[in-house]
N, CA, C and O atoms as CSV, one atom per row, in Angstrom:
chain,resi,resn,atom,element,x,y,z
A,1,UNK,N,N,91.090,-35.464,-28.865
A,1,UNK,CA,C,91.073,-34.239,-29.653
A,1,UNK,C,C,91.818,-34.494,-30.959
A,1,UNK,O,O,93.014,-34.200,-30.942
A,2,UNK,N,N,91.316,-34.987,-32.083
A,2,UNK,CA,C,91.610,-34.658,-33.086
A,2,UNK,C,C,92.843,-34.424,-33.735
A,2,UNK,O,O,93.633,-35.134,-34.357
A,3,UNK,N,N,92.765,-32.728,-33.286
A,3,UNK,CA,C,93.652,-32.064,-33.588
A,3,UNK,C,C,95.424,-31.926,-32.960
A,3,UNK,O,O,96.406,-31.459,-33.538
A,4,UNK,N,N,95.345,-32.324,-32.055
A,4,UNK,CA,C,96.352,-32.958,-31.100
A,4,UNK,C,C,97.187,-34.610,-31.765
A,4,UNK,O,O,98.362,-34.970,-31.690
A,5,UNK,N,N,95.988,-35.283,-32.377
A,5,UNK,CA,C,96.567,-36.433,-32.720
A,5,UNK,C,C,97.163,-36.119,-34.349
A,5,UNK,O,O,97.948,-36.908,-34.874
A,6,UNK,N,N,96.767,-35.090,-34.932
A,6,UNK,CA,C,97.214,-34.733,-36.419
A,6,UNK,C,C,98.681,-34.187,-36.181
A,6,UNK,O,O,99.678,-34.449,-36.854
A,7,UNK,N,N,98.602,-33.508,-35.263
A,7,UNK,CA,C,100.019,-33.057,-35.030
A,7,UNK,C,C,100.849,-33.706,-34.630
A,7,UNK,O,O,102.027,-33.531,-34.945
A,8,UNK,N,N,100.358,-34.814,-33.666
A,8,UNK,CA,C,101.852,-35.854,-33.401
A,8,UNK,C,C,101.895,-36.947,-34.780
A,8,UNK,O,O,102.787,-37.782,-34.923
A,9,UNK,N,N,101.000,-36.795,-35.532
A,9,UNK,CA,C,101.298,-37.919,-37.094
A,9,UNK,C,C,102.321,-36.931,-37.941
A,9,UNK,O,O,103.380,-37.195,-38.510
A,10,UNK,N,N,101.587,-35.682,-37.801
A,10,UNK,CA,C,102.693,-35.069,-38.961
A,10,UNK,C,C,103.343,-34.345,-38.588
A,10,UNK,O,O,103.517,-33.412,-39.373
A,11,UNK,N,N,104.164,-34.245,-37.141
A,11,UNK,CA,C,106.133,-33.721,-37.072
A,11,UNK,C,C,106.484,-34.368,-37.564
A,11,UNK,O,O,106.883,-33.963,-38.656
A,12,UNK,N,N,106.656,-35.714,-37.326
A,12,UNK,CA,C,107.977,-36.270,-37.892
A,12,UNK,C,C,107.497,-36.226,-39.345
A,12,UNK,O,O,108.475,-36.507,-40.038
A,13,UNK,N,N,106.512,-36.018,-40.054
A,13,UNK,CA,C,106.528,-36.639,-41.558
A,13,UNK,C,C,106.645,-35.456,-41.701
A,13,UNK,O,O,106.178,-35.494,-42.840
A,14,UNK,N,N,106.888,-34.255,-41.537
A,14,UNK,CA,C,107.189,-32.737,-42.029
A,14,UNK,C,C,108.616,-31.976,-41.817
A,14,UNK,O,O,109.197,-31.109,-42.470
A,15,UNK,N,N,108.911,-32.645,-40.679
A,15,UNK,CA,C,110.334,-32.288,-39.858
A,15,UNK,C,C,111.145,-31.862,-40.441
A,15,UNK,O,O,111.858,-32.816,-40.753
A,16,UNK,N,N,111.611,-30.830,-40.895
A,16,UNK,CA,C,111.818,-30.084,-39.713
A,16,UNK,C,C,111.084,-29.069,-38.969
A,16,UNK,O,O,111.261,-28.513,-37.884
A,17,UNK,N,N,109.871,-28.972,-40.236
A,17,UNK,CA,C,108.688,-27.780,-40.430
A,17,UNK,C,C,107.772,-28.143,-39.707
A,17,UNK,O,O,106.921,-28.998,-39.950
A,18,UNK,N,N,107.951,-27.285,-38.459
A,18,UNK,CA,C,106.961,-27.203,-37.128
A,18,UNK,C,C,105.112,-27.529,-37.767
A,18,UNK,O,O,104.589,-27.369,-38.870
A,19,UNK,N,N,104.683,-27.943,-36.671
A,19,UNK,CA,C,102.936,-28.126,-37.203
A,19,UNK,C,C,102.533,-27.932,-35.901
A,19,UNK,O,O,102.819,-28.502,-34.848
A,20,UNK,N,N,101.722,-26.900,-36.221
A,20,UNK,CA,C,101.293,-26.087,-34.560
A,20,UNK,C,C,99.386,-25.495,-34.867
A,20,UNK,O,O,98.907,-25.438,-36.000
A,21,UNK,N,N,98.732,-25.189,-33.797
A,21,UNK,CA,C,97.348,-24.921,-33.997
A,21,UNK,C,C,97.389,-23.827,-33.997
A,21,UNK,O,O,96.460,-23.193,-34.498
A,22,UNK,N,N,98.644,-23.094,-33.351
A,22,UNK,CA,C,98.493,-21.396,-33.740
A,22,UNK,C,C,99.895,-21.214,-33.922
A,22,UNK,O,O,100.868,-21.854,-33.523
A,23,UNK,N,N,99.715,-19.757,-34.912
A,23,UNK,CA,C,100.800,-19.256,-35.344
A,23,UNK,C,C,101.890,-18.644,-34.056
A,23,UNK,O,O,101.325,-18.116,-33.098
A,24,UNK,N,N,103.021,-18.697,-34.044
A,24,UNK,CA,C,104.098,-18.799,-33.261
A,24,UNK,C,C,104.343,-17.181,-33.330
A,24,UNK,O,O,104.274,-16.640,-34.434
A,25,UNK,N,N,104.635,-16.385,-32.132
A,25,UNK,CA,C,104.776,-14.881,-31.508
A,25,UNK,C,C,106.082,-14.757,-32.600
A,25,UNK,O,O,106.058,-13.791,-33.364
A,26,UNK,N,N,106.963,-15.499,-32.668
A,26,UNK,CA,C,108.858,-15.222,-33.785
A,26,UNK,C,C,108.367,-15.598,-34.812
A,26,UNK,O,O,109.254,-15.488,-35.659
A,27,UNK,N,N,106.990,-16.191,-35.509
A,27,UNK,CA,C,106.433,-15.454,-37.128
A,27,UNK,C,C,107.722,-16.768,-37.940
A,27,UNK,O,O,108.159,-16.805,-39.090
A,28,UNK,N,N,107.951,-17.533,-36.946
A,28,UNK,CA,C,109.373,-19.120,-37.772
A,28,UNK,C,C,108.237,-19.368,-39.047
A,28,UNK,O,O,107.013,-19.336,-38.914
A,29,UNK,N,N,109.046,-19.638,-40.395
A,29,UNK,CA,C,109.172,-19.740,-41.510
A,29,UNK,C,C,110.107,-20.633,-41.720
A,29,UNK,O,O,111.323,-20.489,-41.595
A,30,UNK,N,N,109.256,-21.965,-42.185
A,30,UNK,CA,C,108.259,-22.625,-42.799
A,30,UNK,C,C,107.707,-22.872,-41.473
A,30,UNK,O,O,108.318,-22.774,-40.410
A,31,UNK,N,N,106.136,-23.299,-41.692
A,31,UNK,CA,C,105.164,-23.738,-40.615
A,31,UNK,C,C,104.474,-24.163,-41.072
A,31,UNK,O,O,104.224,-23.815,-42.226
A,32,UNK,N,N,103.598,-25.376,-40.320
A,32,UNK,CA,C,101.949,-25.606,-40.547
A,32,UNK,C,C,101.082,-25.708,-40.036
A,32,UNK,O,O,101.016,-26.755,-39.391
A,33,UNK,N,N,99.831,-24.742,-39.947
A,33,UNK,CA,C,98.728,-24.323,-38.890
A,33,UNK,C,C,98.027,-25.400,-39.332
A,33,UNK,O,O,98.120,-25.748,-40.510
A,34,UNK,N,N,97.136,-26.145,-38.327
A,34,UNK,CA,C,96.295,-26.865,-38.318
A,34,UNK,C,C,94.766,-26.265,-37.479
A,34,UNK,O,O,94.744,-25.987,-36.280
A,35,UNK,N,N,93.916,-26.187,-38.134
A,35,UNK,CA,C,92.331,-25.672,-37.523
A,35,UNK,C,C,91.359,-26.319,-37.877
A,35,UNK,O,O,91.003,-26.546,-39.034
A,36,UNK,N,N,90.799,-26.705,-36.752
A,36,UNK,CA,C,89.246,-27.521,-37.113
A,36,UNK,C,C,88.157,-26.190,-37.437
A,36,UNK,O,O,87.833,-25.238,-36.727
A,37,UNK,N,N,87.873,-26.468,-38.423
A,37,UNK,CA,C,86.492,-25.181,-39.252
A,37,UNK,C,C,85.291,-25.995,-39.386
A,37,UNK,O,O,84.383,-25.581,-40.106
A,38,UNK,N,N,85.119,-27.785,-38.399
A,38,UNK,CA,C,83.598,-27.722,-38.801
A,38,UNK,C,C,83.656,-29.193,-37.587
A,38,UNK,O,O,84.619,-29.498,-36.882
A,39,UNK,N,N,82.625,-29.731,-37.645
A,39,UNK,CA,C,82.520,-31.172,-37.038
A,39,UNK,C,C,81.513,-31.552,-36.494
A,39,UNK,O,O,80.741,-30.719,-36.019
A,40,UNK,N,N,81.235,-32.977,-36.413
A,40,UNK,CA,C,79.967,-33.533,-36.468
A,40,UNK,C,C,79.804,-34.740,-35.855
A,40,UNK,O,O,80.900,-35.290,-35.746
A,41,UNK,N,N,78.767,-35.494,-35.335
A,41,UNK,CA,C,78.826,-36.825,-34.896
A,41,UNK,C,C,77.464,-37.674,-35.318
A,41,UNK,O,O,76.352,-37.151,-35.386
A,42,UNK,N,N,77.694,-38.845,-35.545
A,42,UNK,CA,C,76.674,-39.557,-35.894
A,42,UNK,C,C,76.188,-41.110,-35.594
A,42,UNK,O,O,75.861,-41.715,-36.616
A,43,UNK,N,N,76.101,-41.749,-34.529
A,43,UNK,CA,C,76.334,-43.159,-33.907
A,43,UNK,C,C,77.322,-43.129,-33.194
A,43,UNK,O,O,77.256,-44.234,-32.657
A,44,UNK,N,N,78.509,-42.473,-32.664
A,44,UNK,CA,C,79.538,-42.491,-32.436
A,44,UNK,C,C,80.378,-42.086,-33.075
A,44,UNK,O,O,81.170,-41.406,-32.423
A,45,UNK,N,N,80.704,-42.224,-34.570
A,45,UNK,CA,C,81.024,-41.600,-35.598
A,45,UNK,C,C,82.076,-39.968,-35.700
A,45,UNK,O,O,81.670,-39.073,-36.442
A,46,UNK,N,N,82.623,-39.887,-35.360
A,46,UNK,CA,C,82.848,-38.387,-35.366
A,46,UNK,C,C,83.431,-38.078,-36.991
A,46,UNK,O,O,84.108,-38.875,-37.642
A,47,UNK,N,N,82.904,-36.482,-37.529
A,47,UNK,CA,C,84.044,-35.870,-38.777
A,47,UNK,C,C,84.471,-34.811,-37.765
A,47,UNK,O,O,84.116,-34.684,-36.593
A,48,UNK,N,N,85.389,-34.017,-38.557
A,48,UNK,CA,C,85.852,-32.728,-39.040
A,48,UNK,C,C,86.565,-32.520,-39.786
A,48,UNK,O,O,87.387,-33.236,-40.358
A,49,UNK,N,N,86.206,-31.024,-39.895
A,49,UNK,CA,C,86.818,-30.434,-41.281
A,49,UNK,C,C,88.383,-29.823,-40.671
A,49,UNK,O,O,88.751,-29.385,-39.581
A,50,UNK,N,N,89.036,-30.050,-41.973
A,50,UNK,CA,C,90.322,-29.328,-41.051
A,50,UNK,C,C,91.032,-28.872,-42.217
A,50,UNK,O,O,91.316,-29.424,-43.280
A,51,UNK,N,N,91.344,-27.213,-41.539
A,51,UNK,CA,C,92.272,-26.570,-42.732
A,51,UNK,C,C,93.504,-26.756,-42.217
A,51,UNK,O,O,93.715,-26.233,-41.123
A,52,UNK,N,N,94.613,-27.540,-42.870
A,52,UNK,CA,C,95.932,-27.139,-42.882
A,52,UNK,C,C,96.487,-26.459,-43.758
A,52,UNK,O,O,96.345,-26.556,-44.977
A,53,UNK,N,N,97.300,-25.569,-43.026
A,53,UNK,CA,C,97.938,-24.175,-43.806
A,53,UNK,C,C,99.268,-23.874,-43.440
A,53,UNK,O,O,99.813,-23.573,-42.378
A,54,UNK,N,N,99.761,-24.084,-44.964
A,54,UNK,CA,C,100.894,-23.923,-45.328
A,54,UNK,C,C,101.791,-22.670,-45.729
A,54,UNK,O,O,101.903,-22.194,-46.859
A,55,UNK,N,N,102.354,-22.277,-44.652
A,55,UNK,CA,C,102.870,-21.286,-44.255
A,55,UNK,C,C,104.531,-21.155,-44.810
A,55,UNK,O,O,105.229,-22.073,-44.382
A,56,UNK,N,N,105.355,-20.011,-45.819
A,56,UNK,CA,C,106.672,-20.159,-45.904
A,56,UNK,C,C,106.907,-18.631,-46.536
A,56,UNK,O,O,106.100,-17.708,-46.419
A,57,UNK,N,N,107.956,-18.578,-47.104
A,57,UNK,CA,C,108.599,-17.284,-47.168
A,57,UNK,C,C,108.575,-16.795,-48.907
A,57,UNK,O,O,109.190,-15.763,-49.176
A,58,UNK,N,N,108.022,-17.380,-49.801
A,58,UNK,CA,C,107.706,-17.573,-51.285
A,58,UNK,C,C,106.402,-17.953,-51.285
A,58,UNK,O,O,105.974,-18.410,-50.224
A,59,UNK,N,N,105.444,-17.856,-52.492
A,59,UNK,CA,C,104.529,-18.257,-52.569
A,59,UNK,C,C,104.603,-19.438,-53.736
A,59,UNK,O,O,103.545,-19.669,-54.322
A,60,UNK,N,N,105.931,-20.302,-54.161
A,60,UNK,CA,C,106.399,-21.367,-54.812
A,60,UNK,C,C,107.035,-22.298,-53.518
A,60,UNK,O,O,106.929,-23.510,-53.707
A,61,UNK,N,N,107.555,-21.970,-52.479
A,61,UNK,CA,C,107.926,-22.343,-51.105
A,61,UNK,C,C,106.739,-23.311,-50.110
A,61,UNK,O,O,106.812,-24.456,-49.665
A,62,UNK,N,N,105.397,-21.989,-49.999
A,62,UNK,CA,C,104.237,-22.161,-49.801
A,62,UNK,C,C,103.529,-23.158,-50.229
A,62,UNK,O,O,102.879,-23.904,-49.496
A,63,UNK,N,N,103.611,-23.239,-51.494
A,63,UNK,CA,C,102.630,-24.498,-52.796
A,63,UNK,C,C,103.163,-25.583,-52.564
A,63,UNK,O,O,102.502,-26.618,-52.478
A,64,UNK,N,N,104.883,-25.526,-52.374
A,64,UNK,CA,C,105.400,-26.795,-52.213
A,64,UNK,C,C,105.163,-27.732,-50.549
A,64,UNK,O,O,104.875,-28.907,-50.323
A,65,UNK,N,N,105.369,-26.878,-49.886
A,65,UNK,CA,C,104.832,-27.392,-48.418
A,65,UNK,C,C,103.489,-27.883,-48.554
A,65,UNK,O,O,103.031,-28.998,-48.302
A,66,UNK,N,N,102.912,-26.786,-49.023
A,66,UNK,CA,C,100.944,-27.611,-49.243
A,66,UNK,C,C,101.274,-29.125,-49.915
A,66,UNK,O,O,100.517,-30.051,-49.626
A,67,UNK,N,N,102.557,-29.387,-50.927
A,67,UNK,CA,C,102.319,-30.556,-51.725
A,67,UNK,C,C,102.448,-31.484,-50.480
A,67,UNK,O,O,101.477,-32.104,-50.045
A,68,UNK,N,N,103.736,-31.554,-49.907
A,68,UNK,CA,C,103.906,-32.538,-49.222
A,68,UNK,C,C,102.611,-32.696,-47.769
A,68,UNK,O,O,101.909,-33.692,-47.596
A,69,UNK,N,N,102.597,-31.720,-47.093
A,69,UNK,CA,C,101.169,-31.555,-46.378
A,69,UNK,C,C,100.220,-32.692,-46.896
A,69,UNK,O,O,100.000,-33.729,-46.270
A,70,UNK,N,N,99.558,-32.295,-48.403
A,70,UNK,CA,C,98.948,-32.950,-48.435
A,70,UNK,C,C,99.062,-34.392,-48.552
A,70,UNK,O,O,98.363,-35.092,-47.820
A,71,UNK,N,N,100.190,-35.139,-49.734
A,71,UNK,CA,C,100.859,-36.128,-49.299
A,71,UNK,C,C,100.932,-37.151,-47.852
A,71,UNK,O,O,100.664,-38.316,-47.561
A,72,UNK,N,N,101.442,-35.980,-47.204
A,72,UNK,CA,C,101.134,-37.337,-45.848
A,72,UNK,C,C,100.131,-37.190,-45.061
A,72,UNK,O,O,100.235,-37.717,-43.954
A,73,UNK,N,N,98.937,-36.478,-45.370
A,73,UNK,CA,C,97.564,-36.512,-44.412
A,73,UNK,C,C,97.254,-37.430,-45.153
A,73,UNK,O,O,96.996,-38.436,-44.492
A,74,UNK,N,N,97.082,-37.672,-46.940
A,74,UNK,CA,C,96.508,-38.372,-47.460
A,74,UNK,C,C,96.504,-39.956,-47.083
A,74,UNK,O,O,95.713,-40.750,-47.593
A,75,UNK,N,N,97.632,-40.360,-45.988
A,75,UNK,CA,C,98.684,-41.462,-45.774
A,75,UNK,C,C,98.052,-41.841,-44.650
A,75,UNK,O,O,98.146,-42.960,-44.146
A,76,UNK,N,N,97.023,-40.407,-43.994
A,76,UNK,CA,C,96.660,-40.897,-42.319
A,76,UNK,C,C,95.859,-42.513,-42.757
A,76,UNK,O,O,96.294,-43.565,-42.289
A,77,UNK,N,N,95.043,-42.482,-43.403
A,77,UNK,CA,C,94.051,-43.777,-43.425
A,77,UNK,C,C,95.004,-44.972,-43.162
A,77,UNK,O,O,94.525,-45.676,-42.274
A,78,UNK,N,N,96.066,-45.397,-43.578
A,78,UNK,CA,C,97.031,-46.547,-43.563
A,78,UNK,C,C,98.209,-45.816,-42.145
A,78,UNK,O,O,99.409,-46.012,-41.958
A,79,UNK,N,N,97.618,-45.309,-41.689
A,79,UNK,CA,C,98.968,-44.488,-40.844
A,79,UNK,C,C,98.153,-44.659,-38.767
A,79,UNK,O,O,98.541,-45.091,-37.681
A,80,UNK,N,N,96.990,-44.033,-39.313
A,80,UNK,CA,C,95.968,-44.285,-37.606
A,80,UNK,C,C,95.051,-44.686,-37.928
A,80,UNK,O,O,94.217,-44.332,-38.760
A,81,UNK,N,N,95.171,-45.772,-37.031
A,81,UNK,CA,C,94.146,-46.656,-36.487
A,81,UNK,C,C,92.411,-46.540,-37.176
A,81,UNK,O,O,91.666,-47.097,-37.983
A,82,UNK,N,N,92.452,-45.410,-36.204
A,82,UNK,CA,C,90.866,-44.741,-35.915
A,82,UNK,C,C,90.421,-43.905,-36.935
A,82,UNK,O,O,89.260,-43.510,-36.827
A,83,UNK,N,N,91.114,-43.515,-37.970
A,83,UNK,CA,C,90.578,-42.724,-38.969
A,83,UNK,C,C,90.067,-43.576,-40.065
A,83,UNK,O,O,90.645,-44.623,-40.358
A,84,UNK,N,N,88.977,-43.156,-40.699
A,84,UNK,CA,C,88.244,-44.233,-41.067
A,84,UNK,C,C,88.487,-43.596,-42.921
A,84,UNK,O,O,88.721,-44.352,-43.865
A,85,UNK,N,N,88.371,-42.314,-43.007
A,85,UNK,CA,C,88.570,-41.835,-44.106
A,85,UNK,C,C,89.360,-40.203,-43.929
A,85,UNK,O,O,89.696,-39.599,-42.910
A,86,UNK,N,N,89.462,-39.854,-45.306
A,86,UNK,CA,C,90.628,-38.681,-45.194
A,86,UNK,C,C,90.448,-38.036,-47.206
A,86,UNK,O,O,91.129,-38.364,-48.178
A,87,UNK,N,N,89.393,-37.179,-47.122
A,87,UNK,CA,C,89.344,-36.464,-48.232
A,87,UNK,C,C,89.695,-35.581,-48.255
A,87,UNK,O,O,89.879,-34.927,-47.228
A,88,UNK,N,N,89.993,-35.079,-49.635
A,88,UNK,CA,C,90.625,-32.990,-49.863
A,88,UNK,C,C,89.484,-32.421,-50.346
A,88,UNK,O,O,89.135,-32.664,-51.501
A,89,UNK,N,N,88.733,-31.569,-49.511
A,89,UNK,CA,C,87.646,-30.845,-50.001
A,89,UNK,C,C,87.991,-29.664,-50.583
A,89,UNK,O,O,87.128,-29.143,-51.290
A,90,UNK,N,N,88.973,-29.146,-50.469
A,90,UNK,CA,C,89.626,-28.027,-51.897
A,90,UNK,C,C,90.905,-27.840,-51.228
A,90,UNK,O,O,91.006,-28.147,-50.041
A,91,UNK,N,N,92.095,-27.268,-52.012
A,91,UNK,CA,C,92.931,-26.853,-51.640
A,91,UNK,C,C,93.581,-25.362,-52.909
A,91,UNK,O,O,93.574,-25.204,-54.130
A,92,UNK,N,N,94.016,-24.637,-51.816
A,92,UNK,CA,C,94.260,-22.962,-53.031
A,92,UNK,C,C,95.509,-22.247,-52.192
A,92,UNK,O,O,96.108,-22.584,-51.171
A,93,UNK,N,N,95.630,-21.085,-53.104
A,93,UNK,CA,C,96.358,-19.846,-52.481
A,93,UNK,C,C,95.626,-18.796,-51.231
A,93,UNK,O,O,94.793,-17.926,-51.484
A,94,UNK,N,N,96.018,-19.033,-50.223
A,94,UNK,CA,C,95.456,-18.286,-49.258
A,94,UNK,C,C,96.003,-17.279,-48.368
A,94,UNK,O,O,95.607,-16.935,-47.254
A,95,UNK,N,N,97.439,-16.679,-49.379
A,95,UNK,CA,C,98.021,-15.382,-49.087
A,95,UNK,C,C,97.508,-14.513,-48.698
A,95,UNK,O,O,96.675,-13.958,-49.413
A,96,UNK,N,N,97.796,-14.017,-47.368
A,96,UNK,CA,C,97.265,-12.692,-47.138
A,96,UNK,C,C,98.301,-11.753,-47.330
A,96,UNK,O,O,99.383,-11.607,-46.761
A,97,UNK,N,N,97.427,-10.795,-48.782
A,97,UNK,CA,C,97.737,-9.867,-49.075
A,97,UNK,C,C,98.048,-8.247,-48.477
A,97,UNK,O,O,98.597,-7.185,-48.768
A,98,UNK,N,N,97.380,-8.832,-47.590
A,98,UNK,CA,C,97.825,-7.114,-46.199
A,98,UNK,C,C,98.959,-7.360,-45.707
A,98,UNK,O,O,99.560,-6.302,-45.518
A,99,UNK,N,N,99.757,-8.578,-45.296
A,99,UNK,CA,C,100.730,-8.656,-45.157
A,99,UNK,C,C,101.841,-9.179,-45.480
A,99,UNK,O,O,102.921,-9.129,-44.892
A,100,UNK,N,N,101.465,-9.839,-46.719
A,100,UNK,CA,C,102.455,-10.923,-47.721
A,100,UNK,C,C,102.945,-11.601,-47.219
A,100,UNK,O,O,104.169,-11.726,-47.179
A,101,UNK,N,N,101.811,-12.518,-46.458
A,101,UNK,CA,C,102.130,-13.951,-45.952
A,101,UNK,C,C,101.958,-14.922,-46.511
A,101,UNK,O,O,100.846,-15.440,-46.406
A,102,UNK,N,N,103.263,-15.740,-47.554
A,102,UNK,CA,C,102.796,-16.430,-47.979
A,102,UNK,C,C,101.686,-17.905,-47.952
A,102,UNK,O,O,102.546,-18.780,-47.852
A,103,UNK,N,N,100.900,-18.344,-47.970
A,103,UNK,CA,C,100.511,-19.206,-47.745
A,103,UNK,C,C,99.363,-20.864,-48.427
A,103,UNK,O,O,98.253,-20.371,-48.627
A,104,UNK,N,N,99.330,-21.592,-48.595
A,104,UNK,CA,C,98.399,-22.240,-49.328
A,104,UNK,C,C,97.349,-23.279,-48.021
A,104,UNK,O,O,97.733,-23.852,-47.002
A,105,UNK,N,N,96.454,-23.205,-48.413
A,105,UNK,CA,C,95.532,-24.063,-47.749
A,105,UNK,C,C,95.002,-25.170,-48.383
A,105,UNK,O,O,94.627,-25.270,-49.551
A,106,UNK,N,N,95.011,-26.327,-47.134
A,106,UNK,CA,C,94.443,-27.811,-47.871
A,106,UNK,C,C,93.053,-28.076,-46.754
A,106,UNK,O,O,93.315,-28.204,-45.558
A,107,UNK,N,N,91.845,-28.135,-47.144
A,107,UNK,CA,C,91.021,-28.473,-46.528
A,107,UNK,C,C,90.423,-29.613,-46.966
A,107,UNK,O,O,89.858,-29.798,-48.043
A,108,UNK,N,N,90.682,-30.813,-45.519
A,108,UNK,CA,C,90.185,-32.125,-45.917
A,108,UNK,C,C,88.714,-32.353,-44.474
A,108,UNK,O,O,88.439,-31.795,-43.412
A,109,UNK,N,N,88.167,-33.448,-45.267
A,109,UNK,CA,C,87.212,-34.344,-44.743
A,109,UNK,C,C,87.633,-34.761,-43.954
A,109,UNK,O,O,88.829,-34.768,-44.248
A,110,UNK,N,N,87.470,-35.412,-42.509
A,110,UNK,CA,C,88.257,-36.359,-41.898
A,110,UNK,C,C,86.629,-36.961,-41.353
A,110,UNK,O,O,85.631,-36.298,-41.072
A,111,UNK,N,N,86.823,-38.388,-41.339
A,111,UNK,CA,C,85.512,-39.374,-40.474
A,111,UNK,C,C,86.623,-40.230,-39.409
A,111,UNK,O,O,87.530,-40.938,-39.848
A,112,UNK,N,N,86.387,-40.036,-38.111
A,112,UNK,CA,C,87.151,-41.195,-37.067
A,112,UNK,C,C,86.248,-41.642,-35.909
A,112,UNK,O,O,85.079,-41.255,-35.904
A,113,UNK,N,N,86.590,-42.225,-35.184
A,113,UNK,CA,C,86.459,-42.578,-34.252
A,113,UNK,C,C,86.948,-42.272,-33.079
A,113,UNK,O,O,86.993,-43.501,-33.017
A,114,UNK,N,N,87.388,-41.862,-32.021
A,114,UNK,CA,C,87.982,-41.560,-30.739
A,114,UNK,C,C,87.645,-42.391,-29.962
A,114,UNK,O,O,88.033,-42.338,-28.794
């Protein structure tokens, strides 16, 4: 699963700032949600798409977590094995305004293998 292996690459490269697939019931500030939004297979081949979202208490707080976020996913290719590539298919402000949560989103490409 993917998404299981993104999260044990990036605690320690985020640490102290939890990286979880769902948001936590105590609402802890700073965080980073990780969600697969797409995926595919082809020879063996596997992608998915994956939004990580950068969760904090500012929306300058927010931007800055997205920096480093993105920073060390960009690192997975030289970091695991099995990942073959690792693109940013956009990254923005993805505050929700109903509840002024700050937040920024990085959505990358991922191609691996399992």
């Amino acid at each position: 699963m993917i998404e299981k292996t993104l999260i044990k690459y990036l605690t320690p490269k985020l640490k102290p700032v939890p990286v979880r697939m769902e948001y936590p019931e105590t609402k802890e500030l700073p965080c980073v949600l990780i969600e697969k939004t797409g995926s595919g297979k082809v020879n063996g081949v596997k992608s998915a798409t994956i939004a990580f979202q950068s969760m904090d208490t500012s929306l300058q707080k927010a931007a800055e977590l997205n920096e480093k976020v993105k920073n060390a996913v960009e690192k997975m290719e030289d970091g695991i094995q099995f990942i073959g590539r690792c693109s940013l298919n956009s990254d923005y402000n993805f505050t929700d305004t109903s509840t002024k949560q700050y937040r920024y989103q990085a959505i990358y490409d991922i191609t691996y293998v399992e």
